[in-house]
Each structure stands twice: as C-alpha cells, then as structure tokens.
N, C-alpha and C positions, 0 to 999 in steps of 0.2 A: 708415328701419328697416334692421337690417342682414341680412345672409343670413342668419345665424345666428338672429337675432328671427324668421327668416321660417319656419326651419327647425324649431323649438320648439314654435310652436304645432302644426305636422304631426305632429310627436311626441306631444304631447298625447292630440292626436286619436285619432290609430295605438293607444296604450296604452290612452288611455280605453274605447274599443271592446274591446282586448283584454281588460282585467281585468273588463269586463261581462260577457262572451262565457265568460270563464274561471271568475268567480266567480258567473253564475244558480244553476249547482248542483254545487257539485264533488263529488266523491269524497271526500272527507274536510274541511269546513273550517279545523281549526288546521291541516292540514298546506297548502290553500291561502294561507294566512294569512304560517307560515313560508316559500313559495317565492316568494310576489312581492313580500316584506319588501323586495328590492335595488330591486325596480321604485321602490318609497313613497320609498327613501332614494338615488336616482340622481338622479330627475327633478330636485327642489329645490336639488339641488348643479347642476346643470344651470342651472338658470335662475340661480341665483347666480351663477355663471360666465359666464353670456350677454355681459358685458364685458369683465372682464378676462382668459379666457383661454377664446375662441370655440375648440371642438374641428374639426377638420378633416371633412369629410362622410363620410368614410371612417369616422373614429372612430364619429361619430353616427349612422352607417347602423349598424354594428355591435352600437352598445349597444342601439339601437331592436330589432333582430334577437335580441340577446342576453334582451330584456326578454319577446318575445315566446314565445321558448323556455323560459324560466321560467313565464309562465303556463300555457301549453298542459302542463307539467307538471304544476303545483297545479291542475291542474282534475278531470284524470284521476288522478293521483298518477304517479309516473315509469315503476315499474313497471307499468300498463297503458294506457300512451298507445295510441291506435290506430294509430299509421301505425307506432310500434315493432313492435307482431305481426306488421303485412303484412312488417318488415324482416324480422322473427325470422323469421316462414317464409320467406323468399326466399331469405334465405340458410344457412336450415338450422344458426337458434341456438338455442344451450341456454337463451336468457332473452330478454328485451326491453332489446335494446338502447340505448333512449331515455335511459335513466340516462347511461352511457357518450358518447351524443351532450352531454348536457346539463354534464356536466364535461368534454367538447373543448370547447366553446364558454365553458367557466369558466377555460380559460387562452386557448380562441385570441383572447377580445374584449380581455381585461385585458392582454394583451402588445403590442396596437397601442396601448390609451388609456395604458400609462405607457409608453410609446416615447415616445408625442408627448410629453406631458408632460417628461422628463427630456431631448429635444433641445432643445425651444422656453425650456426654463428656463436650461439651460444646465450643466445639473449634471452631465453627463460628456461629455467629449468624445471620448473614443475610442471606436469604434464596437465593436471589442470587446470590451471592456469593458461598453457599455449591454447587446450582447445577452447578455450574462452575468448583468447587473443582473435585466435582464427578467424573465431564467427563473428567475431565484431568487425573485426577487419574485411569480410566479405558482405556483410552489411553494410557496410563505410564506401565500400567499390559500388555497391548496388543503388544504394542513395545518389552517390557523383555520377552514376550514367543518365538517374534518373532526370537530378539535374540537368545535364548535359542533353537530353530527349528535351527537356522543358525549351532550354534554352534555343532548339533545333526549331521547335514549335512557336515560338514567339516572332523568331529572326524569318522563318521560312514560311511562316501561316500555314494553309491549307497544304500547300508544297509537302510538310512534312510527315504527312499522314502516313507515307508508306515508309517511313522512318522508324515510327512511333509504334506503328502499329496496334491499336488499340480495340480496332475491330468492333468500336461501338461498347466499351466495357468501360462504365464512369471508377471504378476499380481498378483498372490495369494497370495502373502502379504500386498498388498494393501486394500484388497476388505478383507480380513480377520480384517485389524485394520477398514476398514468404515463397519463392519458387527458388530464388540466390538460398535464404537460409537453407531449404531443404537440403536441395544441393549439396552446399558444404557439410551438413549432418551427416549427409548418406556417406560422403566422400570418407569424412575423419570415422565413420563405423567400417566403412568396409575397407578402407586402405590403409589402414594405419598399420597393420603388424607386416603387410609388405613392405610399404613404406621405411619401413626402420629395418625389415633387413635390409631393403639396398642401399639405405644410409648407411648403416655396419661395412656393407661391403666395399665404398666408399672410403674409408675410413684405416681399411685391412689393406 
C-alpha cells in the first residue's frame, strides 16, 4: 500500500466525522447541502487519482483543511459561525468575519493544488509565469463561485441569503474575489519552497 493509500482512508475518516458533526442539524439544509457540494465532488477525484497522480501531503493536508472549513460553514451558515463573533468582537468588526476566512482559504488551498499539478505535469516551466497562471486561475475559481452565489440568488430569492451570505455588504463580492487573491499570494509566498521539496521527494 502506498503513502498516499494510507493517507485516504485518514481523510475519509477526518471528513466523514466532519459532515456528521456538520450536517445532525444545520442552520439551514440546502444551504448545508450547497457548501459541502466540493467536499461530495473532491474526495472521488481524490481516490481516482490515488495512482496516477499521488498529491503531495502538503496539498492533501490543505484540501482536508480546506473541506473542513466548508463544513463548519454549512452547519452554522458563514455568517454566524461561532468562533467568527468571538473574532468579530476581538477585533472590533462590523460583521463575522468567517465568510472572509472561508474565501482566503478558496484561493490559498487551490493555488498550492494547481501549482503541484502544472509543475509535476510539466505544462509551464517558468516559474513566473506558473505564479501568474495560479492567480489567474484562482480568480477564474473565485468569479465561477461568484457566479454560481448569483445564480443561487436569482433561482432561490430570499432562500439564499444564508448561502450568500452577505451580511448587508453591497461589496461582498468584491472583497470575497480580493480575499481568493490574497489567499493564493500568501499560499505561493509562504509554501512554495516546501512545496518543491516534496515535489523533489516525489520525484526521488
């Protein structure tokens, strides 16, 4: 069995607990329904890849992290997660900033997993170049959710609010795609030279 086989089933486990935990009684069920859709359609692409193209632990810490962030949203809905208010009053904000964390974490996860991806495949080889790819690419993800909240809000009216989460901010999708960019900026500054060692090791 290889790491990766070993690593998989942890995830499983990690998730299955979580969307139990997140789905006994959420806050809303379509809106839990819409926010751990990525978890339904990660995992199976995951295990499909379990061979031909093993992610790095780094990446898989991430997305495991990434998926876990998503539920604890659709459970409570974004805007009133609990540990967001304890934020909001600490630091004396105008809203819960949960939403805000949960699109950093919508460009900083996606900009280490297609990093690996487009050096391991081979598709660009200049290095400035890929981190240009990146950010565009995590802006292009950031816009289609936006989308996709748009199109939530039109189909579901009022319904969608706690989808959307917007919290009364005529902004919020703004500051949602410049919260993706950040994200993926922090991600390709502070992960990148791990990053490529465990692509190396990968590799060895």
């Amino acid at each position: 069995m290889t790491s990766t086989d070993r690593r998989l089933p942890i995830l499983a486990i990690l998730w299955s607990i979580g969307l139990l935990a997140s789905g006994w009684a959420p806050a809303d069920r379509a809106t839990w329904w819409m926010e751990i859709a990525p978890v339904l359609i990660a995992f199976p692409i995951l295990v499909a890849l379990r061979r031909s193209f093993a992610f790095t632990t780094l990446a898989l810490v991430l997305i495991a992290l990434h998926g876990l962030v998503l539920m604890l949203g659709g459970a409570y809905t974004y805007a009133r997660v609990p540990i967001g208010f304890a934020v909001q009053d600490w630091l004396h904000l105008a809203r819960n900033p949960y939403d805000r964390f949960g699109h950093l974490m919508q460009g900083f996860v996606p900009a280490i997993v297609l990093r690996e991806i487009l050096i391991r495949t081979g598709s660009i080889a200049s290095r400035r170049l890929l981190t240009v790819t990146v950010l565009a690419y995590c802006l292009s993800v950031s816009a289609l959710y936006e989308l996709i909240e748009f199109g939530a809000a039109v189909a579901l009216g009022q319904g969608a609010d706690a989808f959307l989460g917007t919290q009364g901010d005529p902004w919020d999708t703004q500051w949602d795609m410049l919260m993706c960019l950040i994200g993926a900026i922090l991600a390709l500054l502070l992960l990148s030279r791990v990053h490529d060692r465990q692509i190396t090791g990968l590799r060895s």
